[in-house]
C-alpha distance (Angstrom), angle and dihedral (degrees) to the residues before:
residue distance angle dihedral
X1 . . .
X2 3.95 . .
X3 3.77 122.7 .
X4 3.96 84.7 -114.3
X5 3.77 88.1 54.8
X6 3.44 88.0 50.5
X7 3.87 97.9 50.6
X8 3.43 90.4 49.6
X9 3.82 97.1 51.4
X10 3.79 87.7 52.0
X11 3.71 98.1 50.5
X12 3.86 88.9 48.8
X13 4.17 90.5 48.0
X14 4.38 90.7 46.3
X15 3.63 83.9 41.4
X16 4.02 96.6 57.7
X17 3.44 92.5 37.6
X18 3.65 94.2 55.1
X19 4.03 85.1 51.0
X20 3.36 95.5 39.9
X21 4.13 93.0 54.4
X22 4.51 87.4 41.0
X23 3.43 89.4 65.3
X24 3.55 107.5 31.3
X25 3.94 87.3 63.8
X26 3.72 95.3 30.8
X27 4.09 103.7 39.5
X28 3.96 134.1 75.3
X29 3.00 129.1 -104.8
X30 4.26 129.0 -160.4
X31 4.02 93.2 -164.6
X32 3.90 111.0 86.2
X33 3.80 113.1 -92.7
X34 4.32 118.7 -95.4
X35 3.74 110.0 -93.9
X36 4.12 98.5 -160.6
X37 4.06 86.2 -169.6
X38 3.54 107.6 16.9
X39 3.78 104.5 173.1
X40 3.98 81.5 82.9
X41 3.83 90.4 79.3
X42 3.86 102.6 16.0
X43 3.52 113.0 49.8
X44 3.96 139.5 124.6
X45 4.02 101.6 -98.4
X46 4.00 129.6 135.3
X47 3.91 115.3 -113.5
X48 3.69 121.7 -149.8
X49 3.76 116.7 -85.7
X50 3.88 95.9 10.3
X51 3.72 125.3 128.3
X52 3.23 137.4 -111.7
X53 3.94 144.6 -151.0
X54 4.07 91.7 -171.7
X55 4.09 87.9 63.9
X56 3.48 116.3 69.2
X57 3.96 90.5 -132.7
X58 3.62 95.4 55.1
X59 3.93 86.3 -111.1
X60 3.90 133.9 131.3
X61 3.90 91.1 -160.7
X62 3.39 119.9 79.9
X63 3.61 119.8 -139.7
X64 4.05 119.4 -121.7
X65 3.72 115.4 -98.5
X66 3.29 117.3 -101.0
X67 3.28 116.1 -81.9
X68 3.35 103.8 6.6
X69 4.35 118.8 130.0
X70 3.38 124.9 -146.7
X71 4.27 122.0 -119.5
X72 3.70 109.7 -60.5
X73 3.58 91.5 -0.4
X74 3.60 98.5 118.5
X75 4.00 95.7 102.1
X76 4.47 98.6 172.5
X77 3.46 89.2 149.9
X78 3.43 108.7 84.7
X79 3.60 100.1 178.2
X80 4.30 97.6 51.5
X81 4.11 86.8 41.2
X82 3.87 99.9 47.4
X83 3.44 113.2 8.3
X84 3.73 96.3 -115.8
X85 3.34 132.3 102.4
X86 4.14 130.0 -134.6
X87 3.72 93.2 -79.3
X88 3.81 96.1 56.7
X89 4.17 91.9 -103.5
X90 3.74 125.6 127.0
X91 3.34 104.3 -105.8
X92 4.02 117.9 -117.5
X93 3.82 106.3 -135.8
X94 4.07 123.3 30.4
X95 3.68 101.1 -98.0
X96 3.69 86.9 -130.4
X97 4.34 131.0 103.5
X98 3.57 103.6 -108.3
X99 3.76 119.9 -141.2
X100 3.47 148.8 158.8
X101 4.10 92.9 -89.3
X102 3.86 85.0 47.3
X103 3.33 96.3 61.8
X104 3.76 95.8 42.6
X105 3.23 92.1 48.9
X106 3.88 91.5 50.1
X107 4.26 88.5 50.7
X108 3.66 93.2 53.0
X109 3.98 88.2 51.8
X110 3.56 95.0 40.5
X111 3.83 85.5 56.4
X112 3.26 93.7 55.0
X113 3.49 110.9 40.1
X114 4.02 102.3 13.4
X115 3.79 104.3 38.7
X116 3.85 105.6 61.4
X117 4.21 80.4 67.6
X118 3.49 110.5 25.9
X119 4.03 97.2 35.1
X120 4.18 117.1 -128.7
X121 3.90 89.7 -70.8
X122 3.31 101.2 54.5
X123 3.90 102.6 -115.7
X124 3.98 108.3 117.6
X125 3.43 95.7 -100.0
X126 3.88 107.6 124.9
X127 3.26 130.4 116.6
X128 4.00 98.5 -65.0
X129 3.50 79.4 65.0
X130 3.80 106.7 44.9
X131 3.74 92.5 44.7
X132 3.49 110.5 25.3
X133 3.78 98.5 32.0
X134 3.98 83.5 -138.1
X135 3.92 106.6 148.0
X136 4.02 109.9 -123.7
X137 3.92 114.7 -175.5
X138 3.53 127.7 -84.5
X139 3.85 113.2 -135.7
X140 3.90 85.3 -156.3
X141 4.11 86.8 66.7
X142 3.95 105.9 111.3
X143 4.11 90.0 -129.3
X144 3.98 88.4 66.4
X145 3.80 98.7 37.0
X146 3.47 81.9 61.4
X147 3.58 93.0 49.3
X148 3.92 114.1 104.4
X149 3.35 116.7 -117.8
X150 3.88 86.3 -109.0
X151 3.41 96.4 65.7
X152 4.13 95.0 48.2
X153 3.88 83.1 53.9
X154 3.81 97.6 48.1
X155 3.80 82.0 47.3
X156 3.38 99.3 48.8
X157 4.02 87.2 44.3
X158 3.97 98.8 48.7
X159 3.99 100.1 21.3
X160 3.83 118.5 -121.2
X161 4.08 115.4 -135.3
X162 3.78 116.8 -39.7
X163 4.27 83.8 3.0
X164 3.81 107.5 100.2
X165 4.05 114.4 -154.1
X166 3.59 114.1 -86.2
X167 4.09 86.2 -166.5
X168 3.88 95.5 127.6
X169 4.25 99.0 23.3
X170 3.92 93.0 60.7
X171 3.92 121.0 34.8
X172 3.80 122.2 -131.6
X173 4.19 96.5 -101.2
X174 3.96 78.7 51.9
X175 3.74 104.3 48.6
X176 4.07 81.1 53.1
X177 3.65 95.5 49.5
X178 3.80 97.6 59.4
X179 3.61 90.1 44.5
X180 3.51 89.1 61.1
X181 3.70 86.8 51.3
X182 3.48 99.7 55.8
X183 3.73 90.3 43.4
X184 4.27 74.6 67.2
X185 3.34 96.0 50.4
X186 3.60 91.4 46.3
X187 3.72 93.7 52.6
X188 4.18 90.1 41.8
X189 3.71 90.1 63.0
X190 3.38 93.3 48.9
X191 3.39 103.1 44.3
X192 3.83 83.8 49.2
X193 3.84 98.6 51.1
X194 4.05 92.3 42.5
X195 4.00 80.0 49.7
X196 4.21 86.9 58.5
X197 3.32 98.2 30.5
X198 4.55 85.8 59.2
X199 4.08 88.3 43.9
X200 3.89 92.2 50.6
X201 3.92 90.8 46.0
X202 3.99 94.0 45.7
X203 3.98 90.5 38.7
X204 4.59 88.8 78.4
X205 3.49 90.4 51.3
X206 3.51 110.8 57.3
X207 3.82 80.2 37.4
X208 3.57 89.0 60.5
X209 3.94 92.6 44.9
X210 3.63 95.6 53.3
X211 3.65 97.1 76.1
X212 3.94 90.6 47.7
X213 3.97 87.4 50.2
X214 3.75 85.6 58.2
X215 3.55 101.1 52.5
């Protein structure tokens, strides 16, 4: 065989292969596609929610044994899990040591979850309010600051009137924290308006002593 033969032969074999490959990746095909391991997709397994005839109730799922509780679902403290305490009542103080990293960690929940409603002092004036006009409750009211701290986390667990649940969004040690933070806020405004209320009551009387100072 020539070396022209050759170089023809070799063109024609690069060219089919080239054509061969095009349309092997770019063509259809009516025969199911080549599984090289197909236990991946076709294998003996039991899907959620499926019945069974091996199970005597006709159900893939297997109940739980008896008994048996689920990760962090061992809730023995009544008081931290529900708010209450043995005798049914709200309990009056959070049943939790509060700290400085308590109560940070309760402001940077309460600015996430709390603020958009109830604005960053706690008065109902976020943005349900400013755009919406739709009244959201101010912690500052004297009904709640008479509310035990019980009742703000059963609130804040089951939702109370326009207040959905936040149950799942914000854990238990969470829902505690930002009650201990509005407890500050609570305390701030009062300790702020007990603060004016002493200026504005001291403010006559040095008035009234000026004049006899400049006698």
């Amino acid at each position: 065989m020539t070396t022209r033969k050759r170089c023809v032969l070799g063109a024609l074999a690069l060219t089919s292969a080239v054509v061969l490959s095009g349309c092997a990746r770019g063509c259809t095909s009516s025969r199911p596609p080549i599984h090289l391991n197909p236990s991946m997709d076709d294998q003996p397994k039991v899907l959620t929610q499926t019945a069974s005839t091996f199970f005597y109730d006709g159900s893939s799922m297997r109940q739980p044994v008896p008994g048996t509780v689920a990760l962090d679902g061992l809730k023995e403290d009544a008081a931290l899990f529900t708010g209450k305490g043995a005798d049914g009542q709200f309990v009056a103080k959070i049943p939790v040591n509060t700290d400085e990293a308590l109560l940070e960690r309760g402001r940077q929940r309460y600015v996430i979850y709390c603020q958009p409603c109830h604005d960053a002092r706690g008065e109902g004036k976020g943005i349900l309010f400013q755009r919406g006009n739709v009244p959201t409750a101010s912690f500052h009211d004297e009904k709640i600051l008479k509310y035990a701290d019980g009742q703000i986390f059963d609130i804040m667990t089951n939702g109370m009137g326009l207040m959905p649940s936040y149950r799942w969004p914000i854990p238990v040690a969470d829902r505690w924290a930002i009650i201990a933070y509005i407890r500050q806020l609570e305390r701030k405004r009062q300790a702020s308006a007990t603060g004016t209320l002493a200026s504005a009551a001291s403010a006559p009387a040095t008035a009234a002593g000026a004049p006899a100072a400049n006698k």
